[in-house]
PyMOL Python script that loads the backbone (N, CA, C, O; Angstrom):
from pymol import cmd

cmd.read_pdbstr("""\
ATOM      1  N   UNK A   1      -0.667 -21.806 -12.091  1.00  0.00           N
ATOM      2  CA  UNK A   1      -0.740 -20.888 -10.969  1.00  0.00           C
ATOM      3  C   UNK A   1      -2.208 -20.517 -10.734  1.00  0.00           C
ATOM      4  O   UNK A   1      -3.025 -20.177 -11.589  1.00  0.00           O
ATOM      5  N   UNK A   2      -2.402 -20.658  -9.307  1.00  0.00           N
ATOM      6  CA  UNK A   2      -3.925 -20.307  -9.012  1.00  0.00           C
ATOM      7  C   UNK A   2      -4.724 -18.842  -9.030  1.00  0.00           C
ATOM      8  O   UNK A   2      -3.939 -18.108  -8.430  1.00  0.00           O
ATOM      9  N   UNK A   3      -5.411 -18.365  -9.255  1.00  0.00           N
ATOM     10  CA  UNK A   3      -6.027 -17.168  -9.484  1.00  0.00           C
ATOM     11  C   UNK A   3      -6.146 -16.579  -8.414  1.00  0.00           C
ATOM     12  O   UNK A   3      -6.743 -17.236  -7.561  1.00  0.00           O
ATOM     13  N   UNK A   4      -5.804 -15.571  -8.108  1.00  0.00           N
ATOM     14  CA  UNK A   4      -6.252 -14.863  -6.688  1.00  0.00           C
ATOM     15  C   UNK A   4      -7.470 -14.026  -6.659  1.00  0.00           C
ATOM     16  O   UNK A   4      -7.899 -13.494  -7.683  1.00  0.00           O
ATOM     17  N   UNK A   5      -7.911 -13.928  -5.754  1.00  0.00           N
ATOM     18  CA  UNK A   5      -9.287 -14.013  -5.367  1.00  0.00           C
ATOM     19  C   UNK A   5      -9.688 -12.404  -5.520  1.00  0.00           C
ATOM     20  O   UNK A   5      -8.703 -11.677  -5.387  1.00  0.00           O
ATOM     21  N   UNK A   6     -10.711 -11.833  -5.726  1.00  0.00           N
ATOM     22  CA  UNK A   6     -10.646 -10.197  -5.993  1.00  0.00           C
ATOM     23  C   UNK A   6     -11.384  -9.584  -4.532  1.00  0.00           C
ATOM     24  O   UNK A   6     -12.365 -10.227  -4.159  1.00  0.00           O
ATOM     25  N   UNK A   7     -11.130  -8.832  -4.000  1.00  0.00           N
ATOM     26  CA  UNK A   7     -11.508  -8.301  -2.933  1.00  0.00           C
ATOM     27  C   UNK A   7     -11.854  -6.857  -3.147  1.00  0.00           C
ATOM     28  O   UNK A   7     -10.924  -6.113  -3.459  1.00  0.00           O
ATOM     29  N   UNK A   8     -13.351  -6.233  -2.995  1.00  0.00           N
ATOM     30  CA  UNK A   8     -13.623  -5.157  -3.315  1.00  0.00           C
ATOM     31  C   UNK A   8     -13.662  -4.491  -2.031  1.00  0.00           C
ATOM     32  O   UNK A   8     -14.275  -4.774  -1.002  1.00  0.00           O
ATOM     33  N   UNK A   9     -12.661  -3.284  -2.395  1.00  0.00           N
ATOM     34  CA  UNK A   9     -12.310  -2.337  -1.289  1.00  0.00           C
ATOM     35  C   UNK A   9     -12.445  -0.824  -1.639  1.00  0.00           C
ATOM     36  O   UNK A   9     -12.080  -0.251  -2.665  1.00  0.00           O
ATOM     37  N   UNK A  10     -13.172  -0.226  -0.328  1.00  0.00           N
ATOM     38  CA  UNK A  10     -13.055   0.947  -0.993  1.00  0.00           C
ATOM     39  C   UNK A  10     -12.757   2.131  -0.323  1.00  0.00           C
ATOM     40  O   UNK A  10     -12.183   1.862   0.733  1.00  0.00           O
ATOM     41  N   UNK A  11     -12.892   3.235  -0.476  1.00  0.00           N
ATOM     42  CA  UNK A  11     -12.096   4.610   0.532  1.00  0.00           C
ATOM     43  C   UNK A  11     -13.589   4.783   0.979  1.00  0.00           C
ATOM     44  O   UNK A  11     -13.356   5.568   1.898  1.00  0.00           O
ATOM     45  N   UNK A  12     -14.890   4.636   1.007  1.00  0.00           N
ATOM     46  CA  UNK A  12     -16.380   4.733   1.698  1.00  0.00           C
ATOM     47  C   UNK A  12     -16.772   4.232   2.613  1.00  0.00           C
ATOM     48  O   UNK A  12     -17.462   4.794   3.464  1.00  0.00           O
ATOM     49  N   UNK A  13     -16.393   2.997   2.636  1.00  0.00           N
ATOM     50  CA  UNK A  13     -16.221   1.782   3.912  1.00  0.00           C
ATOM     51  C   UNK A  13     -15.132   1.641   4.635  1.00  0.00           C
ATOM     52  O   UNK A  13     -15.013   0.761   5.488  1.00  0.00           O
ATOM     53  N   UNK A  14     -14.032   2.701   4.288  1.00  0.00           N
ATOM     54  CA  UNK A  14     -12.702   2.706   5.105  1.00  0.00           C
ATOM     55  C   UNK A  14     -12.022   1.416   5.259  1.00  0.00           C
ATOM     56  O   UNK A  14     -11.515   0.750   6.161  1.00  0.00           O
ATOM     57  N   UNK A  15     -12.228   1.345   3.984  1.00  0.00           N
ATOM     58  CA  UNK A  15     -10.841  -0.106   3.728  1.00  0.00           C
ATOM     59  C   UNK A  15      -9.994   0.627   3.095  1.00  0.00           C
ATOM     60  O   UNK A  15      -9.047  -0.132   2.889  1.00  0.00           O
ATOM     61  N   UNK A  16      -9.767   1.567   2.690  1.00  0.00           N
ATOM     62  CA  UNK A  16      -8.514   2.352   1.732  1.00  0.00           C
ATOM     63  C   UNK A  16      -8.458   3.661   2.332  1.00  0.00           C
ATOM     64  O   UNK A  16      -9.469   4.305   2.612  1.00  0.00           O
ATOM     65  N   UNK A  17      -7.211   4.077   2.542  1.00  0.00           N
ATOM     66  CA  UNK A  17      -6.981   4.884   3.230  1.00  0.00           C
ATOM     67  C   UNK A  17      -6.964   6.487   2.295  1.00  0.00           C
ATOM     68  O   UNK A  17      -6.315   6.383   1.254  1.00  0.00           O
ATOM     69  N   UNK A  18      -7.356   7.393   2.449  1.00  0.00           N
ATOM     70  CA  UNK A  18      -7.375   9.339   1.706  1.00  0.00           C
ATOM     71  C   UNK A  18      -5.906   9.275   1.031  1.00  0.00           C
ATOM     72  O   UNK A  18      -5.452   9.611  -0.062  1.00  0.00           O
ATOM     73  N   UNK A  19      -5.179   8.458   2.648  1.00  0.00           N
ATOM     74  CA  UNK A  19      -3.812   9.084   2.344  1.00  0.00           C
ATOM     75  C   UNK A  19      -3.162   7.798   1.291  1.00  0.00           C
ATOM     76  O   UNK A  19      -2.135   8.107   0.685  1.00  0.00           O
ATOM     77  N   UNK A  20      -3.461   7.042   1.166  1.00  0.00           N
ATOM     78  CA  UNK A  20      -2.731   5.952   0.379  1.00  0.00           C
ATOM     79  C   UNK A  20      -2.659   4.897   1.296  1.00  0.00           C
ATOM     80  O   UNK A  20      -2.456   5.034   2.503  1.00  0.00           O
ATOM     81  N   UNK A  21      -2.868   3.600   0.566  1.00  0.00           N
ATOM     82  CA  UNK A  21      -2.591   2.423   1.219  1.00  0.00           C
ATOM     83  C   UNK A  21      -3.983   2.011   1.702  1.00  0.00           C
ATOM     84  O   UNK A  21      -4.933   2.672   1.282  1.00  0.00           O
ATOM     85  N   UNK A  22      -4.226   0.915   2.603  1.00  0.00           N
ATOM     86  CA  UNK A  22      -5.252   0.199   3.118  1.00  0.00           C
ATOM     87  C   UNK A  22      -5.244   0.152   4.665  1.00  0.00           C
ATOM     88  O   UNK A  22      -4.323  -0.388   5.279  1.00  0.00           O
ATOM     89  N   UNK A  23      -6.374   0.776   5.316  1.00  0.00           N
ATOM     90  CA  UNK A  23      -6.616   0.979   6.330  1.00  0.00           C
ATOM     91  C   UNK A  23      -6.350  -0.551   7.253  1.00  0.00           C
ATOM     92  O   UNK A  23      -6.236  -1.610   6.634  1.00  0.00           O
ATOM     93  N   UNK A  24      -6.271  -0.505   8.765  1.00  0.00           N
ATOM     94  CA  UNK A  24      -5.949  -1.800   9.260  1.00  0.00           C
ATOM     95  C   UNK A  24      -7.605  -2.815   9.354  1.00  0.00           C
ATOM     96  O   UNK A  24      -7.814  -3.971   9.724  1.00  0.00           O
ATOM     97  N   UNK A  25      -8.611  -1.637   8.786  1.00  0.00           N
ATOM     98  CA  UNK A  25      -9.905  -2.659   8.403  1.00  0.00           C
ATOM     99  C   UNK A  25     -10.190  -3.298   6.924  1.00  0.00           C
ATOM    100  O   UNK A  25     -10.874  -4.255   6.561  1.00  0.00           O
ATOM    101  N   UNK A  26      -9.393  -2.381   6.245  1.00  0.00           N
ATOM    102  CA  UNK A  26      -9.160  -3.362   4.665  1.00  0.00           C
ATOM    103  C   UNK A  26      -7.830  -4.201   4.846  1.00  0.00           C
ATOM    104  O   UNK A  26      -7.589  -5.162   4.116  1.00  0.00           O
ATOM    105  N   UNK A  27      -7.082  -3.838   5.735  1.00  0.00           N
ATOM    106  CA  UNK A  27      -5.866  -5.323   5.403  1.00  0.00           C
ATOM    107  C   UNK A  27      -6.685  -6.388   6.029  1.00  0.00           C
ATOM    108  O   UNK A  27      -6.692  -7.439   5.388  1.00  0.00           O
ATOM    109  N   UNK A  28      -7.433  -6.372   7.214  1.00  0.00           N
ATOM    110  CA  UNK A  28      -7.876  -7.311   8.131  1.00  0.00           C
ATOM    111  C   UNK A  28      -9.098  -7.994   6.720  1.00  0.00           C
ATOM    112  O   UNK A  28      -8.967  -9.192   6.469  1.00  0.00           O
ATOM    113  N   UNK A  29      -9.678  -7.571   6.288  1.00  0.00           N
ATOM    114  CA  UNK A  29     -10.788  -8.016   4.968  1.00  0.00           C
ATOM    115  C   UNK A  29     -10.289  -8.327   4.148  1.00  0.00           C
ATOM    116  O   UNK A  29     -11.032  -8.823   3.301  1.00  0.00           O
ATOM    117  N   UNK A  30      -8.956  -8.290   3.827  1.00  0.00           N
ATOM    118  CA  UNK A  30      -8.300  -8.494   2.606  1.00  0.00           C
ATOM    119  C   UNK A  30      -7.764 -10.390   3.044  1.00  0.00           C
ATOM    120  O   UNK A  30      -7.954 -11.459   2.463  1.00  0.00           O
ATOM    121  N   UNK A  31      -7.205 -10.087   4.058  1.00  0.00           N
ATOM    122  CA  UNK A  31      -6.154 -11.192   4.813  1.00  0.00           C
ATOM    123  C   UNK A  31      -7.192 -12.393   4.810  1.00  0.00           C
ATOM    124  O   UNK A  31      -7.012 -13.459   4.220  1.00  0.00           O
ATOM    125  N   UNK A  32      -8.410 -12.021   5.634  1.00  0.00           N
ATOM    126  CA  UNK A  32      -9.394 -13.167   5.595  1.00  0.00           C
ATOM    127  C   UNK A  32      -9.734 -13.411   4.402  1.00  0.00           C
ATOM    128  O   UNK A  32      -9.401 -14.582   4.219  1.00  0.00           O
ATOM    129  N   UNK A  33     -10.427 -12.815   3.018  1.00  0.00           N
ATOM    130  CA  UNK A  33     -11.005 -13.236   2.087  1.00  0.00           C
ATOM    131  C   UNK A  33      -9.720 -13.935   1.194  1.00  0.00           C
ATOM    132  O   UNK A  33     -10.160 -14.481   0.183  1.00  0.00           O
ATOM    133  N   UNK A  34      -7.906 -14.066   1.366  1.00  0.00           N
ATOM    134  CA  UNK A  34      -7.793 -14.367   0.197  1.00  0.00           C
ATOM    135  C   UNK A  34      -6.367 -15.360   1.072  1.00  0.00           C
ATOM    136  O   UNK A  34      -5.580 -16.086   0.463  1.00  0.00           O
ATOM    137  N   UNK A  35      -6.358 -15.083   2.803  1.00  0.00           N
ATOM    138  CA  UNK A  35      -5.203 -15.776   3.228  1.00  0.00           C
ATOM    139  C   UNK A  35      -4.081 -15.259   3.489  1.00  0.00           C
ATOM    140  O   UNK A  35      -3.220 -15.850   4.140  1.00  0.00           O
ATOM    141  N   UNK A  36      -3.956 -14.149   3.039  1.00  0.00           N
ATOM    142  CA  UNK A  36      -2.797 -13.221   3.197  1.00  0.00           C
ATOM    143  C   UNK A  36      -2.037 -12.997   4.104  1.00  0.00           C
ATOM    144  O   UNK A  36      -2.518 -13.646   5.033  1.00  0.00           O
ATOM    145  N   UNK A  37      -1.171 -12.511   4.456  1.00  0.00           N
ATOM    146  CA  UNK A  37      -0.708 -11.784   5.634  1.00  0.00           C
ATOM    147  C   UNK A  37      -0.574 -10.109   5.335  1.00  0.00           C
ATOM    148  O   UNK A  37       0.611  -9.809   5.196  1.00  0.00           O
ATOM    149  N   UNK A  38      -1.202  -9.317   5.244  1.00  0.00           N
ATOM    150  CA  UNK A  38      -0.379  -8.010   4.819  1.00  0.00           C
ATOM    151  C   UNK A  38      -0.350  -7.554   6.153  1.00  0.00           C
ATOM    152  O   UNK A  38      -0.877  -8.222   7.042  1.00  0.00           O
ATOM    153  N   UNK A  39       0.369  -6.183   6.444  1.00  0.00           N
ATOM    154  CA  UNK A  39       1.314  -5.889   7.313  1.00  0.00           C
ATOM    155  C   UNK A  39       0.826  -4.403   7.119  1.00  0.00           C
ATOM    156  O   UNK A  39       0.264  -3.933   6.130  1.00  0.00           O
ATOM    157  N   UNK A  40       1.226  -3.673   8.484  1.00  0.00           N
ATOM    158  CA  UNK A  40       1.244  -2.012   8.180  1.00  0.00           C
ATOM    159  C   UNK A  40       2.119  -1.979   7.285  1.00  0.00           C
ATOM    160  O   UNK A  40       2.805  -2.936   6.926  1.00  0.00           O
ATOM    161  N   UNK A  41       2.180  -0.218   6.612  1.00  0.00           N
ATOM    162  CA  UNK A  41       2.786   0.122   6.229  1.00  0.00           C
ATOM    163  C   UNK A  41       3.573   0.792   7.615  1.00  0.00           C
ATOM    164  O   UNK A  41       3.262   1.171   8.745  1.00  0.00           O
ATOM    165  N   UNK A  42       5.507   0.610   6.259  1.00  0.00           N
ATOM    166  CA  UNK A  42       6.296   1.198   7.856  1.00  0.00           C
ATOM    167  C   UNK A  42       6.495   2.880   7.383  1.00  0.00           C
ATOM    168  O   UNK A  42       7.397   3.338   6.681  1.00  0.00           O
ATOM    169  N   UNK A  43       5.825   3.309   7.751  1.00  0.00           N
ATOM    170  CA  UNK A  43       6.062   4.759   7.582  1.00  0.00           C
ATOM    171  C   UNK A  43       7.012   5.561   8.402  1.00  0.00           C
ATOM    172  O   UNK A  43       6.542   6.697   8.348  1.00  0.00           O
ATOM    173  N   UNK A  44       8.005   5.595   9.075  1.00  0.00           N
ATOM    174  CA  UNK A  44       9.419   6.166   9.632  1.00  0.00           C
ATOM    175  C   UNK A  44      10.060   5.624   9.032  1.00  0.00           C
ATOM    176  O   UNK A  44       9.967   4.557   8.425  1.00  0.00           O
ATOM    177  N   UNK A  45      11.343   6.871   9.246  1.00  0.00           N
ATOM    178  CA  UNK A  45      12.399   6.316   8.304  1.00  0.00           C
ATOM    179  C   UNK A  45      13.586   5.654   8.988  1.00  0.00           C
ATOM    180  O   UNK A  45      14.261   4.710   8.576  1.00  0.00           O
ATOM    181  N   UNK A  46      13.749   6.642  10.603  1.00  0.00           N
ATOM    182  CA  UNK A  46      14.483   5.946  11.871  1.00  0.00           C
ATOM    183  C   UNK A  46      14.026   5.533  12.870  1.00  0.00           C
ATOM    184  O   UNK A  46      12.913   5.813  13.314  1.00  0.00           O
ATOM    185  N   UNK A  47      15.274   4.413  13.616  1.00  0.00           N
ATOM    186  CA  UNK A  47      14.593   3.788  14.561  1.00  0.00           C
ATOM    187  C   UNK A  47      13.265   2.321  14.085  1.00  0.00           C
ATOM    188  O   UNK A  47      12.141   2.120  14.545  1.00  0.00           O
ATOM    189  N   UNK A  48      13.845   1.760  13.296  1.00  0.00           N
ATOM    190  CA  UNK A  48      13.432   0.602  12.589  1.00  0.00           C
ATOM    191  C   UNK A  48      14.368  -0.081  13.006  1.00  0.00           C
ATOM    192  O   UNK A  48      15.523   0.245  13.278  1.00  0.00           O
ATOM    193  N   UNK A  49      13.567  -1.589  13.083  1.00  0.00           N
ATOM    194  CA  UNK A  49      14.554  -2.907  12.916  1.00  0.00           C
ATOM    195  C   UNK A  49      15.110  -3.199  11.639  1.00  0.00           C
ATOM    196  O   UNK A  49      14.756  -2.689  10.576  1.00  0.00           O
ATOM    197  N   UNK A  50      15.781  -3.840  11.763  1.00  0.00           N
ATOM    198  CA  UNK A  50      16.503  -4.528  10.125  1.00  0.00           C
ATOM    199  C   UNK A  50      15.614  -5.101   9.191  1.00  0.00           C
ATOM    200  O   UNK A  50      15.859  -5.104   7.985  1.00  0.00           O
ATOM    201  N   UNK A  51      14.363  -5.696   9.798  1.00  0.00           N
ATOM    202  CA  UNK A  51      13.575  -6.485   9.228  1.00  0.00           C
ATOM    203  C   UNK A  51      12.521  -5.004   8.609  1.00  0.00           C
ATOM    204  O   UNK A  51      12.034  -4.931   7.480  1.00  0.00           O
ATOM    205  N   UNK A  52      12.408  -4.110   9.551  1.00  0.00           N
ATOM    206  CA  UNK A  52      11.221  -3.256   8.777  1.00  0.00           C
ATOM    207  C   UNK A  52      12.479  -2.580   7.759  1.00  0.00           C
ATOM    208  O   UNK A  52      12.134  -2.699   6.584  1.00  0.00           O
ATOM    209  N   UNK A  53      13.416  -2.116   7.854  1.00  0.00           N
ATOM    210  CA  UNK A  53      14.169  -1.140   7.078  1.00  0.00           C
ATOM    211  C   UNK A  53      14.195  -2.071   5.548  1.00  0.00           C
ATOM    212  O   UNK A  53      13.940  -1.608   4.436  1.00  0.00           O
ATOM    213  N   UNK A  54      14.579  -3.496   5.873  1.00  0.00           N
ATOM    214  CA  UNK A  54      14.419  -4.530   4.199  1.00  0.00           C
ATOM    215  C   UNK A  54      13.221  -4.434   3.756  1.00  0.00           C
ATOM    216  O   UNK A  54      12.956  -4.486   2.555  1.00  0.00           O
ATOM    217  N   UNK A  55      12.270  -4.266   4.777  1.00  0.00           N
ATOM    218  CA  UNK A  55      10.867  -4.300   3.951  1.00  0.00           C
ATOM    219  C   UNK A  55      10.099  -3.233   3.244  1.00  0.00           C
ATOM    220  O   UNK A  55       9.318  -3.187   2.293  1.00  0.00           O
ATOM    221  N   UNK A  56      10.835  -2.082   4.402  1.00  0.00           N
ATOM    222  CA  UNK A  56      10.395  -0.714   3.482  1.00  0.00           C
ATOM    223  C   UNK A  56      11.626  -0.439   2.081  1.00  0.00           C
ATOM    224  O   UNK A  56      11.362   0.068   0.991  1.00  0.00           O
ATOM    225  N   UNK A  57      12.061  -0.605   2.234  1.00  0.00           N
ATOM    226  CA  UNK A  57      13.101  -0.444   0.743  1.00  0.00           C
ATOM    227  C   UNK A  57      12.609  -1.271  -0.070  1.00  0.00           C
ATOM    228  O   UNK A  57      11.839  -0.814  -0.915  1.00  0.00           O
ATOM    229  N   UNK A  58      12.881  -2.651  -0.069  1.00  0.00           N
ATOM    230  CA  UNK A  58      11.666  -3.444  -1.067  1.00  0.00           C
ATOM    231  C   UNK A  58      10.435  -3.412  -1.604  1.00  0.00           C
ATOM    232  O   UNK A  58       9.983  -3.959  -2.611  1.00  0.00           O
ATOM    233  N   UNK A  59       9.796  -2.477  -0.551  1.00  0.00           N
ATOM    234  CA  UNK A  59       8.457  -1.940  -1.027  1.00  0.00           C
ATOM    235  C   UNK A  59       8.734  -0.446  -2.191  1.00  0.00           C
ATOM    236  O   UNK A  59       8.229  -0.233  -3.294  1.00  0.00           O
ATOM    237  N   UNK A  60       9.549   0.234  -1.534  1.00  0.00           N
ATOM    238  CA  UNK A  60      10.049   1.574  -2.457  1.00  0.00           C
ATOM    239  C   UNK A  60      10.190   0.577  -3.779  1.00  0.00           C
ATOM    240  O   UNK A  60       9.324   0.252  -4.591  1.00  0.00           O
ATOM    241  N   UNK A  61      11.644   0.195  -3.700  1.00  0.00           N
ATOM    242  CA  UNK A  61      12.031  -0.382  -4.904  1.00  0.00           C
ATOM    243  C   UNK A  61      10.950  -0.803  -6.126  1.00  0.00           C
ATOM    244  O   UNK A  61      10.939  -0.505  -7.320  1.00  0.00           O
ATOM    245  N   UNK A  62      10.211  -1.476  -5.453  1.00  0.00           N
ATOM    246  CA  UNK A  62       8.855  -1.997  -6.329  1.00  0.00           C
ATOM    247  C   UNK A  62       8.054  -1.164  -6.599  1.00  0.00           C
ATOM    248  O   UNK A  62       7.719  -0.932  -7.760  1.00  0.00           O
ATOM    249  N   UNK A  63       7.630  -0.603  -5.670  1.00  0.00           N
ATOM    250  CA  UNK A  63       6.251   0.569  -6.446  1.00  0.00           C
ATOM    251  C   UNK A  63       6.576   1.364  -7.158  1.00  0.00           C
ATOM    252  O   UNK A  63       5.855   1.685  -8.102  1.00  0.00           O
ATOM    253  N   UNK A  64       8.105   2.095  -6.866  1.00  0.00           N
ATOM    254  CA  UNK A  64       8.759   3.082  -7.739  1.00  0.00           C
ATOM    255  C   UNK A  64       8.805   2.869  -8.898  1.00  0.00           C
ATOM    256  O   UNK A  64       9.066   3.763  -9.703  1.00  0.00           O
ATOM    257  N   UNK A  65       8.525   1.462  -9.293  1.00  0.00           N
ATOM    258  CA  UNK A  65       8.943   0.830 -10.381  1.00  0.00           C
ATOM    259  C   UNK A  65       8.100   0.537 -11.419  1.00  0.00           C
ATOM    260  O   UNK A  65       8.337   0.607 -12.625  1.00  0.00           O
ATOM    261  N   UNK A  66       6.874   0.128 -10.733  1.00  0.00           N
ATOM    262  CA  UNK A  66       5.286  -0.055 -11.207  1.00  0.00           C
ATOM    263  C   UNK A  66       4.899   1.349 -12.356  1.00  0.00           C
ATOM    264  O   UNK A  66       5.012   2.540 -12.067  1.00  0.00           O
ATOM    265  N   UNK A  67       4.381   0.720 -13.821  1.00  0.00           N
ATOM    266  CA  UNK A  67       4.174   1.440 -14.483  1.00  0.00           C
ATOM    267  C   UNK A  67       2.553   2.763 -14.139  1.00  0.00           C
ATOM    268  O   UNK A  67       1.540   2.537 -13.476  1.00  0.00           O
ATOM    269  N   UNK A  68       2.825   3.651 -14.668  1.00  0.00           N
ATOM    270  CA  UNK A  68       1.372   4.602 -14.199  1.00  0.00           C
ATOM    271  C   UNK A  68       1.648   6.048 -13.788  1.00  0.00           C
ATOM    272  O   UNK A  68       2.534   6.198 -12.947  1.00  0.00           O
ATOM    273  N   UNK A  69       1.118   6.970 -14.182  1.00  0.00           N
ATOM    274  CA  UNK A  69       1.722   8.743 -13.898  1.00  0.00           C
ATOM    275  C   UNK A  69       1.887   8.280 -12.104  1.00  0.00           C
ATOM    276  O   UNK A  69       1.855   7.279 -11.388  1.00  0.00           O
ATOM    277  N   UNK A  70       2.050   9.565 -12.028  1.00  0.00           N
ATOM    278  CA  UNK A  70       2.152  10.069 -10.568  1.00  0.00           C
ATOM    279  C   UNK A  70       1.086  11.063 -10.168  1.00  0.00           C
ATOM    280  O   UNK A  70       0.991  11.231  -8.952  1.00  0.00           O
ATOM    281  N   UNK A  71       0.269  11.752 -10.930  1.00  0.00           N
ATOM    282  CA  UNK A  71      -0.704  12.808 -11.210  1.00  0.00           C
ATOM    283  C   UNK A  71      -1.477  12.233 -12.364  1.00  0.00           C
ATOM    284  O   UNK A  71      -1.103  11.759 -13.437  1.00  0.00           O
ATOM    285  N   UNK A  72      -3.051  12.474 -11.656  1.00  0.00           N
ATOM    286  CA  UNK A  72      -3.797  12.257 -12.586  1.00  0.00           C
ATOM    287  C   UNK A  72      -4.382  13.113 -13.834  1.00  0.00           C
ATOM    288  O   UNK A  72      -3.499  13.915 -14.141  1.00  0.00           O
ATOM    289  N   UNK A  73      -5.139  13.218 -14.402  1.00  0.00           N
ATOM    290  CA  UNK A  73      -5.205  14.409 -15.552  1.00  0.00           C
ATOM    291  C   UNK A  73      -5.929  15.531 -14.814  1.00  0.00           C
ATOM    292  O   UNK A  73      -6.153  16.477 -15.569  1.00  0.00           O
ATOM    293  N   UNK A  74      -6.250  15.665 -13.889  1.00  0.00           N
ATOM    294  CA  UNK A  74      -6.796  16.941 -13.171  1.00  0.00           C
ATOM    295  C   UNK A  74      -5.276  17.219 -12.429  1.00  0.00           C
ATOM    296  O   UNK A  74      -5.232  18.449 -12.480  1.00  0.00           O
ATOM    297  N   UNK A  75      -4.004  16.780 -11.768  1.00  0.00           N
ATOM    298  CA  UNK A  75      -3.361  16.864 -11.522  1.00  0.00           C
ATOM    299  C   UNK A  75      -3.013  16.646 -10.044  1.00  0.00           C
ATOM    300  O   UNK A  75      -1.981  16.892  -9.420  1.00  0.00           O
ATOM    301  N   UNK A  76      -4.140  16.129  -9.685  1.00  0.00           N
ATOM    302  CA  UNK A  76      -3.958  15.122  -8.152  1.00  0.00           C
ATOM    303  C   UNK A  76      -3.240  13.906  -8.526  1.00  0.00           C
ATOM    304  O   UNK A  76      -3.132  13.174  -9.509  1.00  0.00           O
ATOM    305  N   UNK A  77      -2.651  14.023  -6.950  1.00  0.00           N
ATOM    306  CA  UNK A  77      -2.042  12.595  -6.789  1.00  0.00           C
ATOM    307  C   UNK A  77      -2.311  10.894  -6.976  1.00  0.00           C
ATOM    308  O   UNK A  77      -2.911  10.245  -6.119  1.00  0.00           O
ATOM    309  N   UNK A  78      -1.986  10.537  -7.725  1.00  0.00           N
ATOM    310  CA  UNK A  78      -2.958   8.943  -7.912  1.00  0.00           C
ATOM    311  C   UNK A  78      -2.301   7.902  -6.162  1.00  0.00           C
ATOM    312  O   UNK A  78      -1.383   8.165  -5.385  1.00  0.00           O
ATOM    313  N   UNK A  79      -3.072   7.028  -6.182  1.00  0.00           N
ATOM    314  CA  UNK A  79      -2.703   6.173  -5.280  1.00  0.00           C
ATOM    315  C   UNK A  79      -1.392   5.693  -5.396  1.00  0.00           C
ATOM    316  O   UNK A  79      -0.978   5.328  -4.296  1.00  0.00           O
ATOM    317  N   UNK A  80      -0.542   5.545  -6.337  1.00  0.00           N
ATOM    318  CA  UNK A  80       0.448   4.975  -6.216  1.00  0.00           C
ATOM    319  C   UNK A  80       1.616   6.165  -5.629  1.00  0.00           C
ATOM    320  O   UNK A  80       2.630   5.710  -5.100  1.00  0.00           O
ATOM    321  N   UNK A  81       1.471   7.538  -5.722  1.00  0.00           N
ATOM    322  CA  UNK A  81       1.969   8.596  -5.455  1.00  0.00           C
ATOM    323  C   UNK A  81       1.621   8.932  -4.288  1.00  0.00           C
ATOM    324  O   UNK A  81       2.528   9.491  -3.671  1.00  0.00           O
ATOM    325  N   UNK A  82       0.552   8.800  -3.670  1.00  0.00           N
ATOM    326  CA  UNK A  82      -0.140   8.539  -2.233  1.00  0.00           C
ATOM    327  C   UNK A  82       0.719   7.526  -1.556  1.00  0.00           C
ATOM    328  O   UNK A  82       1.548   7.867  -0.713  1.00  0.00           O
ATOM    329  N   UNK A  83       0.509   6.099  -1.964  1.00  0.00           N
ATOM    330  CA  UNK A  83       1.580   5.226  -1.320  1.00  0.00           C
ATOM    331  C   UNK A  83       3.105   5.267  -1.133  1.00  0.00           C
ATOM    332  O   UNK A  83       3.815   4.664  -0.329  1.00  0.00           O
ATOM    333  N   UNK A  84       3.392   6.100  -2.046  1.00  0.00           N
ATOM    334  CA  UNK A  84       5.019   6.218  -2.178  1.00  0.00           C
ATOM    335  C   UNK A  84       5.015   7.262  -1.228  1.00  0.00           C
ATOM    336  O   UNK A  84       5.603   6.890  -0.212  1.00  0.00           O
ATOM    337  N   UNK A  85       4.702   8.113  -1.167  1.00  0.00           N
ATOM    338  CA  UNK A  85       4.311   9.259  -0.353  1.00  0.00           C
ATOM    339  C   UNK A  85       4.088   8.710   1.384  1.00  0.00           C
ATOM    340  O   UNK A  85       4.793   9.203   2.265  1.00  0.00           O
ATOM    341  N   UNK A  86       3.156   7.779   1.663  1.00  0.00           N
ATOM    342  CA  UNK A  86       3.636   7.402   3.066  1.00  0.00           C
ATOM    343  C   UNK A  86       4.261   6.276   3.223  1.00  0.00           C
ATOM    344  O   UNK A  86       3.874   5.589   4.168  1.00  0.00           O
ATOM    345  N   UNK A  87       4.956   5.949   2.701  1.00  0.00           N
ATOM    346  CA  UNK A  87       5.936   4.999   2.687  1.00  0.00           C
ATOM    347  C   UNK A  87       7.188   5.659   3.026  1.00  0.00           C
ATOM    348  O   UNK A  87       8.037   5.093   3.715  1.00  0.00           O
ATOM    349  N   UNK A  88       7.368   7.127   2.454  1.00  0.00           N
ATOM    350  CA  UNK A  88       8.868   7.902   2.721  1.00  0.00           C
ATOM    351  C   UNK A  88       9.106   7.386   1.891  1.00  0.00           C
ATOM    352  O   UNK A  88       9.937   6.542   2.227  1.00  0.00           O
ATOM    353  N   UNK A  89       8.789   7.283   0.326  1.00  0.00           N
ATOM    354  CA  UNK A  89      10.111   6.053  -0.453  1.00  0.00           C
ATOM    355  C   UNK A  89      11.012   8.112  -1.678  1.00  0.00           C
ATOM    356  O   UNK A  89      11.976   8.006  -2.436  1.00  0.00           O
TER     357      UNK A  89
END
""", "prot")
cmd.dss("prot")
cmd.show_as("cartoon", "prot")
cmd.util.cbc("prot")
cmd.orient("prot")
């Protein structure tokens, strides 16, 4: 299996978003440097197609799942609690 490529992104250059997730100028930098397709995040919960409603549950399912606190040792939110957070998961 081939190595994927590392893409340095950051919340200074507004490739990563305050609120969680990757701005549509870090997916667009991400997509070119490694081929990708990434996608908004679907942040509503109604009034989705079938296709966003499978994709946002699959995304819950998984991150929910991903090892790592939810609060960091000062007791802010880490990114993955950020993402779950606008995701609605």
């Amino acid at each position: 299996m081939a190595k994927r490529k590392q893409v340095n992104l950051s919340v200074g250059r507004g490739e990563k978003s305050k609120t969680g997730g990757l701005t549509a100028r870090g997916r667009a930098k991400y997509n070119a440097a490694t081929g990708s397709n990434l996608k908004a995040p679907v942040t509503k919960k109604s009034g989705l197609t079938p296709k966003e409603k499978a994709r946002r549950k699959s995304f819950c399912a998984r991150m929910e799942g991903m090892p790592g606190p939810l609060k960091d040792k000062k007791g802010r939110p880490t990114r993955k609690a950020l993402a779950l957070k606008r995701w609605r998961c």
